[in-house]
C-alpha positions, -999 to +999 in steps of 0.1 A: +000+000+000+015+034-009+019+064+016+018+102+010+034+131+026+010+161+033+023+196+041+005+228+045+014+262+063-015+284+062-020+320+067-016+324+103+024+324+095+030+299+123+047+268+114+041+237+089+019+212+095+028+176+082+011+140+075+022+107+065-015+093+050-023+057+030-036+057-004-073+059+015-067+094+022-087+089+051-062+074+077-032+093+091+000+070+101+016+098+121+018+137+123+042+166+132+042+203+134+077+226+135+072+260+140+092+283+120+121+298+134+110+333+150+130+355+125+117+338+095+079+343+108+088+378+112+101+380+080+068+363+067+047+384+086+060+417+072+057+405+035+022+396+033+015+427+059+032+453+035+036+431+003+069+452-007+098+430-008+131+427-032+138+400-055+163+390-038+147+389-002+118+369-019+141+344-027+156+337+004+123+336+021+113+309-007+147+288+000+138+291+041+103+276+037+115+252+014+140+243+040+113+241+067+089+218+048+122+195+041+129+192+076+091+182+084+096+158+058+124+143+077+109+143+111+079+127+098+100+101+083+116+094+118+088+099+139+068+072+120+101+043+113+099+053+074+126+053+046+121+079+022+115+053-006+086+042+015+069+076+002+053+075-031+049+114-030+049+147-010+017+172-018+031+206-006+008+233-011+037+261+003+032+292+025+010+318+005+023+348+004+000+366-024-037+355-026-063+375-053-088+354-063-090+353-097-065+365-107-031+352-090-020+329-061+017+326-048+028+299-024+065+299-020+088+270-004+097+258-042+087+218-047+122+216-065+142+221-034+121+203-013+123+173-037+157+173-037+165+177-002+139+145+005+146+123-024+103+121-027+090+132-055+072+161-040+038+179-061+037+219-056+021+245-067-016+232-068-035+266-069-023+282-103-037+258-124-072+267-112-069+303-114-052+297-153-088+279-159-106+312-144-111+298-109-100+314-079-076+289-068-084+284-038-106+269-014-091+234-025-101+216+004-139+209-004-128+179-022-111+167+002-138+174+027-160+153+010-134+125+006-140+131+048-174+128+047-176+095+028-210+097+017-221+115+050-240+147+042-223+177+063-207+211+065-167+214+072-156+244+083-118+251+088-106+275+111-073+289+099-062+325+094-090+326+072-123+305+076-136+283+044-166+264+043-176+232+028-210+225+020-219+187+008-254+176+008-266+146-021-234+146-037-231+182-046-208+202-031-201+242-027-174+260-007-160+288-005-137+315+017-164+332+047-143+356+058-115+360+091-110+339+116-080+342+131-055+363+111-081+395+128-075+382+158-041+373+158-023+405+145-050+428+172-030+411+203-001+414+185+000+452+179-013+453+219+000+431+242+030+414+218+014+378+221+012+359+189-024+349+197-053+351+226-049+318+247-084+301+249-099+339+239-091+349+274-086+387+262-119+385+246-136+373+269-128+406+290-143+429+260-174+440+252-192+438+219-194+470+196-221+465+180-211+498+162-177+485+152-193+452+143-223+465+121-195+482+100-176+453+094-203+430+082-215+459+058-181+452+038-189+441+003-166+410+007-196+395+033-221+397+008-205+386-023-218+351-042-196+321-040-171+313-057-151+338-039-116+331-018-096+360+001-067+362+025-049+387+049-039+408+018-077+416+025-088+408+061-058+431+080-048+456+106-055+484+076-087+471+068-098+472+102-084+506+106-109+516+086-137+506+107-125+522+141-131+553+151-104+553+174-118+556+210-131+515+215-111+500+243-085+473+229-101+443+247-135+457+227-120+451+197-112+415+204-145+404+214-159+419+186-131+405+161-145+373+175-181+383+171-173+386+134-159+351+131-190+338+146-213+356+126-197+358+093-194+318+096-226+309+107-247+329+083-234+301+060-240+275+081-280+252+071-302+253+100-299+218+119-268+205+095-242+182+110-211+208+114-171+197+120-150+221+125-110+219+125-083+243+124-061+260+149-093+284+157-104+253+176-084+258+204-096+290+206-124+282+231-143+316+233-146+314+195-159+279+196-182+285+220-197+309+199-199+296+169-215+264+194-240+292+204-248+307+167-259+276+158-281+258+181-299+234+161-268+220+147-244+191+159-216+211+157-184+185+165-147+184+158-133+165+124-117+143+148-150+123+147-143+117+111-107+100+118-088+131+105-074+150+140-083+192+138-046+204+133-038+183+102-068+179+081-058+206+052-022+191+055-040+152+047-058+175+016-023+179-002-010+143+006-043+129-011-041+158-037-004+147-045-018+109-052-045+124-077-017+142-098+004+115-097-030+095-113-041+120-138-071+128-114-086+164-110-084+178-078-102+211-081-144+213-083-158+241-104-184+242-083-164+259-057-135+275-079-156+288-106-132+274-133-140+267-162-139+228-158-118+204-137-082+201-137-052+180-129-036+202-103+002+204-090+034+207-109+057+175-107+088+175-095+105+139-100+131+117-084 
């Protein structure tokens, strides 16, 4: 039975999340995170925050994360008593840097490099070829959510940086990007009390809701848009919440609304009485799931661990059982989601 590497770093900028799955796609033989060094998340965080680099800079910032998804490579391989020719193939969908929906998605952390420092064969770049076919690229997980559900009806919902939401009811599936969850969060605690995120929402707890600041975010056009539609913290940042502020709300106000938001923005796309698994680093979060628990009170709403794939790892299993569809000539994207054009073989190859 073949095995596949997964690896995903999202847009929280934290650190890379890796699999070894079987050919099922459904069954993870073992798991590891490694944080990125803190230099090269600060270096991370100030290109997607200002997106003004060099050349040059961009390219030693592409040669770190591939360096960093190498070394999970290796740790997986240890951690689970594997040779590398035990791996038929490595999915890595890289750390995005650049996300417009539409029109151009940029994940560096080149598959080359990684292949080479593995000896794996290693699949990359999975996003362009949707947008080439006029999709947005991105959410790719959908399929894969389905794959999850196996034949289940359900809604998926993954709490990263951004949230994306996975609809699949009869065999038909829809998805699409719903708006923040974390990144909001995240860089507000950052810019006040220089933590990289709120422990179990303790700080938001200690707000109160503006329902002033909060009306004016949800009026933003990006809320109200049809699917298919994908954004990222090119979008959702400190300047677009600038905008909403009026400069006198109490810090800790801000958080609880930011969290409001989630909650809201989420659960307005969320079927009334639907089964609901939710995974993602926003799951430790515990204020935010209690709210979202709270929005939606005549729906089950569980963890994906109830479907055999554990919270922290489930988009990093997507790219491993993305990987095996390249490798078999299979599509990976759904139109239905994307908006392209029609399905496509995604990922460019890089051999050994």
């Amino acid at each position: 039975m073949a095995n596949y590497i997964g690896l995903m770093s999202g847009t929280s900028l934290d650190g890379v999340d890796g699999v070894i799955i079987n050919e099922t796609g459904r069954k993870i033989i073992t798991q590891a995170y490694l944080p990125y060094p803190e230099k090269l998340k600060q270096s991370l965080l100030e290109l997607t925050q200002s997106l003004k680099t060099s050349l040059e800079n961009l390219a030693n910032i592409d040669i770190q994360i591939a360096s960093c998804f190498s070394d999970t490579v290796h740790l997986l391989l240890q951690q689970g008593g594997f040779e590398a020719k035990g791996i038929k193939a490595i999915g890595s969908h890289g750390q995005s840097v650049f996300h417009q929906g539409g029109k151009y998605s940029m994940q560096i952390g080149h598959g080359a490099l990684i292949a080479e420092k593995t000896s794996i064969t290693t699949v990359a770049d999975f996003r362009m070829q949707d947008v080439a076919a006029g999709g947005q690229g991105a959410p790719l997980t959908p399929l894969y959510h389905q794959h999850m559900l196996n034949g289940k009806d359900g809604v998926i919902i993954n709490l990263g940086g951004i949230a994306n939401i996975t609809h699949s009811f009869n065999g038909e599936v829809i998805g699409f990007d719903t708006g923040p969850a974390n990144t909001l969060l995240d860089h507000w605690i950052k810019k006040n009390k220089n933590l990289d995120y709120d422990r179990d929402g303790i700080w938001s707890r200690s707000g109160l809701v503006s329902q002033a600041l909060l009306n004016s975010m949800l009026s933003d056009d990006y809320f109200h848009k049809d699917y298919p539609k994908s954004t990222g913290p090119e979008y959702f940042n400190l300047d677009w919440l600038s905008q909403h502020l009026n400069g006198t709300e109490p810090p800790e106000d801000v958080q609880r609304t930011l969290i409001e938001l989630t909650a809201i923005s989420i659960s307005e796309n969320i079927p009334s009485g639907a089964d609901v698994y939710f995974c993602g680093g926003g799951v430790h979060n515990l204020f935010l799931f209690e709210r979202l628990s709270y929005q939606n009170p005549d729906s089950k709403v569980t963890l994906t661990n109830d479907l055999g794939v554990f919270v922290d790892y489930v988009e990093a299993a997507a790219f491993g059982f993305f990987a095996q569809r390249t490798l078999e000539g299979l599509p990976s994207n759904l139109p239905s989601v994307t908006g392209a054009k029609s399905e496509r073989v995604l990922g460019a190859i890089y051999a050994i």
